[in-house]
C-alpha positions as CSV (number, residue, x, y, z in Angstrom):
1,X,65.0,1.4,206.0
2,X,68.5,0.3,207.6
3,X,71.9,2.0,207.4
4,X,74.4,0.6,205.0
5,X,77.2,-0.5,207.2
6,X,80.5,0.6,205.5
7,X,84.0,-1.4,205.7
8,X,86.1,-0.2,208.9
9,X,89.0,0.6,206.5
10,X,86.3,2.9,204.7
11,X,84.8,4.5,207.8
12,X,88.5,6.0,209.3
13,X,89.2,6.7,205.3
14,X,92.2,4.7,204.5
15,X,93.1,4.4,200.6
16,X,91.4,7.9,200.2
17,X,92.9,11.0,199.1
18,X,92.3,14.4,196.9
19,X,93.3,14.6,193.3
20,X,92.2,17.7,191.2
21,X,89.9,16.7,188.5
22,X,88.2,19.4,185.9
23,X,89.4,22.5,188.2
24,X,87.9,20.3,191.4
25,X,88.7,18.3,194.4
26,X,87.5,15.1,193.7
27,X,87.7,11.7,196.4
28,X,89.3,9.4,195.1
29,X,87.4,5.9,195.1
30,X,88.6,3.1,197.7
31,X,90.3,-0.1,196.8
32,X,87.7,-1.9,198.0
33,X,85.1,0.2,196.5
34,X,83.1,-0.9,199.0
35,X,83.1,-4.6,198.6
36,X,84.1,-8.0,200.7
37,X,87.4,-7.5,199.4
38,X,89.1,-9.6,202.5
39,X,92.6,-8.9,202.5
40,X,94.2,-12.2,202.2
41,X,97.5,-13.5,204.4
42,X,99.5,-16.0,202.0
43,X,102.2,-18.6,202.7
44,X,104.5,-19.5,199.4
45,X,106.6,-17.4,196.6
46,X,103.1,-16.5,194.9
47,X,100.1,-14.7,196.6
48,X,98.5,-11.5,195.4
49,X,98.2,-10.2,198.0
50,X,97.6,-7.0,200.1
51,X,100.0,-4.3,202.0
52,X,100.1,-1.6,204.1
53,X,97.2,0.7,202.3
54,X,97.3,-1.1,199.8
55,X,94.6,-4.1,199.0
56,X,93.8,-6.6,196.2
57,X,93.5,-4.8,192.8
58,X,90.1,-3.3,191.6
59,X,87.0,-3.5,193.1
60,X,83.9,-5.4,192.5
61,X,81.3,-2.8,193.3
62,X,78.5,-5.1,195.2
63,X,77.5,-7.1,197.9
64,X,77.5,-4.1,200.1
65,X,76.9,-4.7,203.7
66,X,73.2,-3.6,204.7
67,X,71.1,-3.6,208.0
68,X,68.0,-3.3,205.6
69,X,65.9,-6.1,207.1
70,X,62.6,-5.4,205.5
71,X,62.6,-8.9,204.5
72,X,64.2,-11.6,206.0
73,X,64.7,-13.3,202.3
74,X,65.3,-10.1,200.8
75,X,64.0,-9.1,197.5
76,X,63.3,-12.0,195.4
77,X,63.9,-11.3,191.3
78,X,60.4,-12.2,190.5
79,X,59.9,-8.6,192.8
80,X,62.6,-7.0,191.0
81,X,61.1,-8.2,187.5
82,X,57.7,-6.7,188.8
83,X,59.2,-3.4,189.6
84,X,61.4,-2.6,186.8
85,X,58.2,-3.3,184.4
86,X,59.7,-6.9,183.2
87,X,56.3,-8.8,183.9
88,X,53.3,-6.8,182.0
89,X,52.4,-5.6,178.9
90,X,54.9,-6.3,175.6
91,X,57.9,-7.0,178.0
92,X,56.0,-10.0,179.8
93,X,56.9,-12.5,177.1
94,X,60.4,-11.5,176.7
95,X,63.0,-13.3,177.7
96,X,66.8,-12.3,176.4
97,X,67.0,-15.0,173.9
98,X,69.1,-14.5,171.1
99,X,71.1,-11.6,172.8
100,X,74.0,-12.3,174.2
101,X,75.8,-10.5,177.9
102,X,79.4,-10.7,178.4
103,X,80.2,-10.5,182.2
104,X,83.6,-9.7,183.5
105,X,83.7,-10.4,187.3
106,X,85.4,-13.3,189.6
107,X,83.8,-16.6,187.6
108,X,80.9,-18.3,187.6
109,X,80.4,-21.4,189.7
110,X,78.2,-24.7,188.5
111,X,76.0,-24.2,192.3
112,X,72.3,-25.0,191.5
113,X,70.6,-22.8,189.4
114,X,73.2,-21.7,187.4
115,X,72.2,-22.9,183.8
116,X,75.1,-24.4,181.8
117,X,73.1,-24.4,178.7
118,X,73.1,-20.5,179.1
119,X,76.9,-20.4,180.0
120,X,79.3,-19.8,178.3
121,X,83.3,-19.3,179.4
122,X,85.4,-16.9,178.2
123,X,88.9,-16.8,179.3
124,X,89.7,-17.3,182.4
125,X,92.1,-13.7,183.0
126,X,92.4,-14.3,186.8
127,X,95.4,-15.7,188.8
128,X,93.2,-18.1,189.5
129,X,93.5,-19.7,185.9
130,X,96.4,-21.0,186.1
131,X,95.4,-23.6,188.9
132,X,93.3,-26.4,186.9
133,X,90.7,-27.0,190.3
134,X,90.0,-23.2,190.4
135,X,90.1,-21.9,186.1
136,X,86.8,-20.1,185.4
137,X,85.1,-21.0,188.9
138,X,83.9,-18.5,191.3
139,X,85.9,-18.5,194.2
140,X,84.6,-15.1,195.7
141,X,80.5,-15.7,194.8
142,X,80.2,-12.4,193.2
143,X,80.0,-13.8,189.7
144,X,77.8,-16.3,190.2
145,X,75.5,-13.7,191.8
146,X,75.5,-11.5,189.0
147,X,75.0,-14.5,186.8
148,X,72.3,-15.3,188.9
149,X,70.3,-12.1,188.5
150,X,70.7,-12.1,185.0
151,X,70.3,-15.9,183.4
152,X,69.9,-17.6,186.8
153,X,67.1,-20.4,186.8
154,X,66.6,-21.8,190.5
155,X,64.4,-24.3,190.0
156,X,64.2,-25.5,193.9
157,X,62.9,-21.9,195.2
158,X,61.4,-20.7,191.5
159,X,64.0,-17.7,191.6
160,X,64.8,-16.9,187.9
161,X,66.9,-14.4,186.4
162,X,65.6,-11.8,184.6
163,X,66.5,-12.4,181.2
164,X,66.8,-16.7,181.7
165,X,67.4,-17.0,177.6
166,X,70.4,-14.9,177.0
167,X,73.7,-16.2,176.6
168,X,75.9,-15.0,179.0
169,X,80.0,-15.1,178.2
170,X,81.6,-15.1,181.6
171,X,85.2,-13.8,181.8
172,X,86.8,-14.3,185.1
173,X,89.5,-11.8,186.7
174,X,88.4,-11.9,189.9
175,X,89.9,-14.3,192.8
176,X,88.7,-15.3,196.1
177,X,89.9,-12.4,197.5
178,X,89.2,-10.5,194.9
179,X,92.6,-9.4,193.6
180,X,92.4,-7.8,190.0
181,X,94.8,-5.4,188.0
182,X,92.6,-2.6,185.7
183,X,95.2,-4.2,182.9
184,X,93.3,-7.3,183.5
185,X,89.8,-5.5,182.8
186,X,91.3,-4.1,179.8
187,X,92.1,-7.1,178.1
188,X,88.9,-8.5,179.0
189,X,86.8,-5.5,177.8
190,X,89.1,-6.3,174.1
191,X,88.8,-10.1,173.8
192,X,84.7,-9.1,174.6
193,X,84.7,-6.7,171.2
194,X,87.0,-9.0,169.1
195,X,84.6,-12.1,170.0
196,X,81.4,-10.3,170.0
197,X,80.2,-12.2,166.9
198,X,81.6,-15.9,167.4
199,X,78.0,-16.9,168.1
200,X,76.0,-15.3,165.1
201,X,72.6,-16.5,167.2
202,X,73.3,-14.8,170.2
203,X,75.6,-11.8,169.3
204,X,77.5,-9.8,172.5
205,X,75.3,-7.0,173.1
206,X,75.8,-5.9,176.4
207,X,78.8,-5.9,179.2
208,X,78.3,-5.8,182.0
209,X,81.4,-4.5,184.9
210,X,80.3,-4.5,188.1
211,X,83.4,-2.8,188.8
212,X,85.1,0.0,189.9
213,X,88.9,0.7,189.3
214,X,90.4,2.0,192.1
215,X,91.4,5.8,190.7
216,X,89.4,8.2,188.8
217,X,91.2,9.9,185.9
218,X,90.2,12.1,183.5
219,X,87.7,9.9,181.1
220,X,90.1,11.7,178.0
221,X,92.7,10.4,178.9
222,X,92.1,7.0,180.8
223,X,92.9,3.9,179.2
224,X,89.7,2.1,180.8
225,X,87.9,4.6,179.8
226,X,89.4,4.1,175.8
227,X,88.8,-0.2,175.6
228,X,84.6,0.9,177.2
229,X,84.4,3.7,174.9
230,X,85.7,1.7,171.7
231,X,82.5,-1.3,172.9
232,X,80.4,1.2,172.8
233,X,80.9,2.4,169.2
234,X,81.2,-1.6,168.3
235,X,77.4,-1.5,169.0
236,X,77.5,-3.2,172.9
237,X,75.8,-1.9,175.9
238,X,78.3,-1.1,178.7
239,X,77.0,-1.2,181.7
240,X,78.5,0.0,184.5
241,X,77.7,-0.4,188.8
242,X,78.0,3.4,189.8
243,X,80.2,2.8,192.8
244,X,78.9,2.3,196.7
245,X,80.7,5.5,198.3
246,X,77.6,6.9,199.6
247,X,75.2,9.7,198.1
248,X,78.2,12.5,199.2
249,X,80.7,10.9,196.2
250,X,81.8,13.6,194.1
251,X,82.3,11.3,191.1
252,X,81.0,7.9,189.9
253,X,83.1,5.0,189.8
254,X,85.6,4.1,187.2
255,X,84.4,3.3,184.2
256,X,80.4,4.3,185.1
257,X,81.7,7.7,185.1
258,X,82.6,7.4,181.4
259,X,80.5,9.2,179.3
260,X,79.7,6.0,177.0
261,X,78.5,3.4,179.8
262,X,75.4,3.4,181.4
263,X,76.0,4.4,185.1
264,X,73.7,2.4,187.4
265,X,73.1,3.3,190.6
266,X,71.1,1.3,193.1
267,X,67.9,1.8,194.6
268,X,66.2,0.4,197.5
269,X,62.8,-1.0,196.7
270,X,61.4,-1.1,200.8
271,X,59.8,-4.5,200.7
272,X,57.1,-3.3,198.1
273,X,56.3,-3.9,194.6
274,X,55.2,-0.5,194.1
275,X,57.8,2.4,192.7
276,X,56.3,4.7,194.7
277,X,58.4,4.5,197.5
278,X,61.6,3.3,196.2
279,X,64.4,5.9,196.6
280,X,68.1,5.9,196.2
281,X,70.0,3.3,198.2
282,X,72.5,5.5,200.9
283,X,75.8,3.4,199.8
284,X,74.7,4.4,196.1
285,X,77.5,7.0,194.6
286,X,75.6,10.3,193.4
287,X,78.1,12.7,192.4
288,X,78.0,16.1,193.4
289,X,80.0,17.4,190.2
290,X,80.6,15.9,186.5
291,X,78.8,13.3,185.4
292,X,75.4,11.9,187.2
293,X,74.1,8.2,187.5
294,X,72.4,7.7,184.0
295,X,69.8,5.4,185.5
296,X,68.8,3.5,188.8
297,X,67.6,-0.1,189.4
298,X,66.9,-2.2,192.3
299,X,70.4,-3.3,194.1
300,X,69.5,-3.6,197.8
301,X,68.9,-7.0,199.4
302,X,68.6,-9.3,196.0
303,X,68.5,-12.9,196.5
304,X,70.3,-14.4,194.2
305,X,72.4,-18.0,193.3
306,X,74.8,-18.3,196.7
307,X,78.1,-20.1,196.0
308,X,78.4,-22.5,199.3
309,X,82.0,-22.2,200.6
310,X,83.1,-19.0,198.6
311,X,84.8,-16.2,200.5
312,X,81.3,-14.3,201.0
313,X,79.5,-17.3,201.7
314,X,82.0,-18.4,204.4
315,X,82.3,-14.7,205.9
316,X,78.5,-13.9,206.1
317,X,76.4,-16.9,206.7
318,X,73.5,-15.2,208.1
319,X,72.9,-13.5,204.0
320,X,72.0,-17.3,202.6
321,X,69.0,-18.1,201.9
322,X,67.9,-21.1,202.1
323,X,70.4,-23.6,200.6
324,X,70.8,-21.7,196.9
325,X,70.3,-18.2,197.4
326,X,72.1,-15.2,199.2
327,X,71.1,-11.8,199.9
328,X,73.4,-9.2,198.4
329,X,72.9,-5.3,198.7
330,X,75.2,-2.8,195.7
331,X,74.9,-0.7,192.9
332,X,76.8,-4.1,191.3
333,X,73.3,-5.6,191.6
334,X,71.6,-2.7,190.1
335,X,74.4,-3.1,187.5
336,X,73.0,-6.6,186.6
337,X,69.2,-5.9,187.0
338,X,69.7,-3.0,184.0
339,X,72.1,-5.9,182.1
340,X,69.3,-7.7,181.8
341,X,66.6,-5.5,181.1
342,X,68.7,-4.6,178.4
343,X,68.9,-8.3,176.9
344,X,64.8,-7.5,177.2
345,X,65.1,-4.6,174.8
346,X,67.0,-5.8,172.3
347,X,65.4,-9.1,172.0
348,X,62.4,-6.8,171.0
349,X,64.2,-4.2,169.4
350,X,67.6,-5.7,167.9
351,X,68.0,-3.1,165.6
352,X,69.0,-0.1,168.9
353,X,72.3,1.4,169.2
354,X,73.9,1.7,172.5
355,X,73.2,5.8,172.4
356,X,69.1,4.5,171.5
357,X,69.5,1.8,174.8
358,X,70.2,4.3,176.7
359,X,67.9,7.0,176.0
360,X,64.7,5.0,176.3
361,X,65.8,3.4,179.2
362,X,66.3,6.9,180.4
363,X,62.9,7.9,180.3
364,X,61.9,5.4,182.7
365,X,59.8,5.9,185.8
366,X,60.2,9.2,188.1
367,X,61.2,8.7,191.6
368,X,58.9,10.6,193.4
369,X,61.1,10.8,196.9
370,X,64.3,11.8,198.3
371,X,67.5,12.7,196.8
372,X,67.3,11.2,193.3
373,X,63.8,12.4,192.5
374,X,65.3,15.9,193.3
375,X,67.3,15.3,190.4
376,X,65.5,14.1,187.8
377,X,66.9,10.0,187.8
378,X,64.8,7.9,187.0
379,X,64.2,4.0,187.5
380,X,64.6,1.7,184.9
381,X,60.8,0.7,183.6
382,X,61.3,-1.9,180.6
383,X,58.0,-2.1,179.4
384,X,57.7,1.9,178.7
385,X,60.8,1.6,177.4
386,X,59.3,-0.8,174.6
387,X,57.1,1.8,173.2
388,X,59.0,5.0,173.5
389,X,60.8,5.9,169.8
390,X,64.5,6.8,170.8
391,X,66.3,9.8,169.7
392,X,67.8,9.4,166.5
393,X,70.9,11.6,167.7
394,X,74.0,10.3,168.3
395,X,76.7,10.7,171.8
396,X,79.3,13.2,170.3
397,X,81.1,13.4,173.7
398,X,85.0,13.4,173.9
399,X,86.7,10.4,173.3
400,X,89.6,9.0,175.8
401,X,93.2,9.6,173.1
402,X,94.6,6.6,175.9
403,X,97.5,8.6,177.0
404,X,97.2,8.5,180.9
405,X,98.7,6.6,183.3
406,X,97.6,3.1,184.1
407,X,98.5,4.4,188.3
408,X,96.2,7.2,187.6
409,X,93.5,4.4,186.7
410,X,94.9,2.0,189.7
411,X,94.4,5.0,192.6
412,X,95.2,3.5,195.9
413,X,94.6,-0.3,194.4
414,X,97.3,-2.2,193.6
415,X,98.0,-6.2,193.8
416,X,101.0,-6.8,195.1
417,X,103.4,-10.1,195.2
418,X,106.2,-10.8,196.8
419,X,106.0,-7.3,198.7
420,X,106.0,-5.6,195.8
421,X,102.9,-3.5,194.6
422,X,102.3,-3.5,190.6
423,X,103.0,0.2,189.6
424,X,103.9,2.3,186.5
425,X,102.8,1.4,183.0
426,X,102.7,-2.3,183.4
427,X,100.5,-4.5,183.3
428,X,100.6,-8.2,185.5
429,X,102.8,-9.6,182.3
430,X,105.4,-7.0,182.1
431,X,105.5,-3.1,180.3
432,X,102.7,-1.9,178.7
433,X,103.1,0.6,175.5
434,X,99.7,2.5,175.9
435,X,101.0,4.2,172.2
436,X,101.0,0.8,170.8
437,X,97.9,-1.1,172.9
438,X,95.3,1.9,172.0
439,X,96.7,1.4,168.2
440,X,96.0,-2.2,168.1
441,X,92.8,-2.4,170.0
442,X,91.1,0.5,167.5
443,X,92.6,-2.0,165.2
444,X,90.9,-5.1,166.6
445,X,94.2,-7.0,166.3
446,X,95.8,-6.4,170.3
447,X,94.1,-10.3,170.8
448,X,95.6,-12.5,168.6
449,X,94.7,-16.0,169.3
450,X,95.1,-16.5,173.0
451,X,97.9,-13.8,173.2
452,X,97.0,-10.3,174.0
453,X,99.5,-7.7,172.7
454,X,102.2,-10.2,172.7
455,X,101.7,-12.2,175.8
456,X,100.5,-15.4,176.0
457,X,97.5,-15.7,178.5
458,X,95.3,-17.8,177.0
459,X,94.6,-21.2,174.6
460,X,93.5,-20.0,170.8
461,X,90.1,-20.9,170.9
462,X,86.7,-23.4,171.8
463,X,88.6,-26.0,172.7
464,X,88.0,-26.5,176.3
465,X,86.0,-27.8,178.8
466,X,84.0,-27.1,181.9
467,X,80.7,-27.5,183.1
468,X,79.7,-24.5,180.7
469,X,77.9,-25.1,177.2
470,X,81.3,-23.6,175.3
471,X,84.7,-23.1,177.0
472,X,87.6,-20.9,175.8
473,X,91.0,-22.9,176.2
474,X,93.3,-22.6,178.9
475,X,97.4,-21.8,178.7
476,X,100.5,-21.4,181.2
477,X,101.3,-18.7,181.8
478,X,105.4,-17.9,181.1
479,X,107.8,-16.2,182.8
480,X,106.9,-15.0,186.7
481,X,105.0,-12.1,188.0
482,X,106.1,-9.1,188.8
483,X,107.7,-9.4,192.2
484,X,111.1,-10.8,191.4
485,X,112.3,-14.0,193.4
486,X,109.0,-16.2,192.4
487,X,109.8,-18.6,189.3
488,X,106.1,-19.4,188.6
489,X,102.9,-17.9,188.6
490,X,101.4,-21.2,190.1
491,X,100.7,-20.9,193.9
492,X,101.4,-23.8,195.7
493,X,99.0,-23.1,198.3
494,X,95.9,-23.2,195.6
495,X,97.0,-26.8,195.6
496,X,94.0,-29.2,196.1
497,X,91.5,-26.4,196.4
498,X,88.5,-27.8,194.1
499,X,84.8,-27.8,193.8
500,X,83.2,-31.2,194.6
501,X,79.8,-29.9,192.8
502,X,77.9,-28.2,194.9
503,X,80.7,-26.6,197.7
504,X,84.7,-25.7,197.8
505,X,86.4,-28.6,199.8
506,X,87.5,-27.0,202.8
507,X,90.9,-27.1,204.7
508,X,92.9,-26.4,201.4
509,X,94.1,-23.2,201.1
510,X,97.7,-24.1,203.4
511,X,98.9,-21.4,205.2
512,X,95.9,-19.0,203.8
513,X,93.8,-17.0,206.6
514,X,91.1,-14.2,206.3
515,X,91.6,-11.0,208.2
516,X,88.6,-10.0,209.6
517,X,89.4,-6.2,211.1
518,X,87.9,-4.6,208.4
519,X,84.8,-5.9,209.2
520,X,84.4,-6.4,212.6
521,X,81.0,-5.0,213.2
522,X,79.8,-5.8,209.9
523,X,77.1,-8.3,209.0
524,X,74.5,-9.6,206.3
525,X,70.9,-8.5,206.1
């Protein structure tokens, strides 16, 4: 069992600090939160860039660095469908179909293996969409990943996703380096519960955020916390990665540590297919106070699709495997293991709430070492789940009233153009009237068309096109961001970045360079 190798700028604590939180001192989550997030150097009036302690917005909470070498192809997800219970019994001939996954992340790339038929593109959020070569592509290779886990179908090595007949909507926020505003996620999380039903045959059940914020505020109060909580009681799954600070967190990642997600955390599975060894991974958040993980699932060292020429692809060469796959280690991959399984479960029982999901999935098989079988969490076990009868009780829990500060949700992340970090109630469009937003979305009317309380940021509907079964439509967006002297939000230097089908053209990105001090001794296992 290796040690998780942590980010430099997470080792000397930069972008951490104390907040009280329910009478406590509480660490605040990393930018990062523990990911590739590069910081990215940009030439031209547009670049979201990083500053001084502050990096790209949000935090996709996977591919964590690992020295875990127990296998030198990692765990494939044929081993990760035999552990969780996927392959025996009543859940052997499930397969997701009919039930549909929304993922919000950084895109999803047409590499091998990545099944368009099984595709479908929501819209493309990111800065990224408003560049034509780069709209709803993964230019990161976290997506993709998570895409892969779930629905992927590699027909050259046989590695298949776990649930291969779902219909997963992909909404991408994330860019190549990353950069994301919470705002972003929000409007996601509301076009996903607004369009849950456009596809009566495979119905948005589950969504999945492998994601962390960059704060942690009090779950009454957050505004994340509000657009997760109102999916929830709109009958979809939320599933949320459980952050990769290390078993000493005090608190789970934003939004896992909402009361009305399903807080994943990952667990190493040693090279076996047995259970009985498999503990909880040591990048894995486990909080000390408040809330625990609700569940674990396997998230270290899962080969999944690899997107050649994407930032993580390009920065750690020696995780590919093969020519399609890539070894990635994070409680973002446990996030998508229990995304899946959940596709299993309703497929077989469509007629579960999310509070029912939950609670058999709960019940799944004791860890019998280490820290997490201490305290009771359990690993995910689909086919027990299948014949356990769920509780007929209902979550009464607070709900978030959506009155807190965007910067509370933000913590030490920001995006920042032109020098300027994105602060205050705003979101990457302009001011933001919480009063008003939490109104509409209880409302289902803050998406109207391709505008989202009043801005513009998408087309109106299925008209466009991609490699992906069904595309949402495109727009321009108006005005310019937030930084003052830019005019557009187009960046010239995206200009002639494109995907020639099966790699990013390279030599593209003018006057673009990745910093590599924050990971100087780091490398894939």
């Amino acid at each position: 069992m290796g040690q998780a190798i942590q980010p430099r700028h997470l080792r000397e604590g930069h972008l951490v600090s104390t907040v009280k939180q329910w009478g406590r001192s509480s660490r605040l989550l990393s930018a990062a939160v523990a990911t590739a997030l590069v910081p990215l150097v940009v030439a031209g009036p547009v670049g979201f860039t990083s500053g001084e302690n502050v990096r790209p917005g949000g935090g996709w909470s996977g591919l964590w660095l690992s020295a875990d070498s127990t296998a030198s192809s990692g765990t494939s997800l044929q081993d990760v469908r035999t552990i969780v219970g996927a392959d025996v019994g009543a859940a052997a001939n499930l397969t997701g179909a009919g039930v549909g996954v929304a993922l919000i992340d950084t895109g999803v790339a047409g590499v091998p293996g990545v099944p368009a038929a099984q595709i479908v593109n929501g819209p493309d959020l990111s800065f990224e969409s408003q560049s034509a070569s780069l709209r709803y592509l993964d230019t990161y290779g976290h997506g993709t990943h998570m895409a892969g886990i779930i629905v992927g179908n590699d027909t050259a090595t046989g590695a298949k996703g776990l649930a291969p007949k779902a219909k997963l909507t992909s909404l991408k926020l994330g860019t190549a380096n990353g950069a994301v505003d919470v705002t972003q996620v929000i409007a996601a999380i509301d076009w996903v519960v607004a369009h849950r039903n456009d596809d009566p045959a495979n119905r948005i059940r589950v969504l999945n955020l492998s994601y962390g914020s960059g704060g942690n505020p009090n779950f009454w109060s957050d505004p994340l916390s509000f657009a997760v909580q109102r999916a929830w009681k709109a009958g979809i799954v939320v599933v949320a990665a459980a952050g990769n600070d290390g078993n000493s967190s005090v608190r789970l990642a934003n939004p896992a540590s909402d009361l009305y997600t399903i807080g994943v955390a990952a667990t190493s599975t040693k090279g076996t297919l047995s259970t009985a060894d498999d503990e909880l991974s040591t990048f894995s958040n486990l909080a000390t106070s408040e809330k625990m993980p609700d569940l674990l699932a396997p998230g270290q060292s899962i080969a999944s699709l690899r997107v050649p020429g994407s930032n993580i692809d390009n920065s750690y060469p020696g995780a590919r495997v093969g020519a399609t796959l890539f070894r990635g280690s994070g409680t973002s991959q446990a996030a998508a293991v229990t995304s899946a399984a959940v596709a299993l479960l309703l497929q077989a029982k469509p007629t579960l709430t999310p509070d029912q999901v939950k609670d058999v999935l709960r019940q799944g098989t004791y860890m019998r070492i280490g820290i997490a079988a201490e305290r009771g969490i359990r690993e995910i076990n689909v086919n027990a789940a299948l014949g356990l009868t769920p509780t007929t009780l209902a979550q009464t829990f607070m709900l978030s009233d959506a009155s807190g500060s965007l910067d509370s949700a933000r913590g030490g992340s920001r995006v920042v153009t032109n020098g300027v970090a994105l602060s205050g109630q705003n979101t990457i469009y302009g001011p933001f009237d919480t009063a008003a937003w939490s109104k509409a979305s209880a409302d289902g009317t803050s998406w109207r068309g391709g505008s989202w309380m009043g801005n513009r940021i998408a087309g109106d509907g299925w008209t466009g096109s991609s490699f992906a079964s069904r595309t949402w439509a495109d727009a321009s967006w108006s005005g310019a961001p937030w930084g003052g002297s830019a005019t557009s939000w187009v960046d010239p230097s995206w200009s002639g970045r494109s995907w020639s089908g099966r790699s990013w053209s390279a030599g593209t990105w003018t006057g673009r360079s990745w910093s590599s001090e924050d990971w100087a001794t780091a490398s894939w296992n």
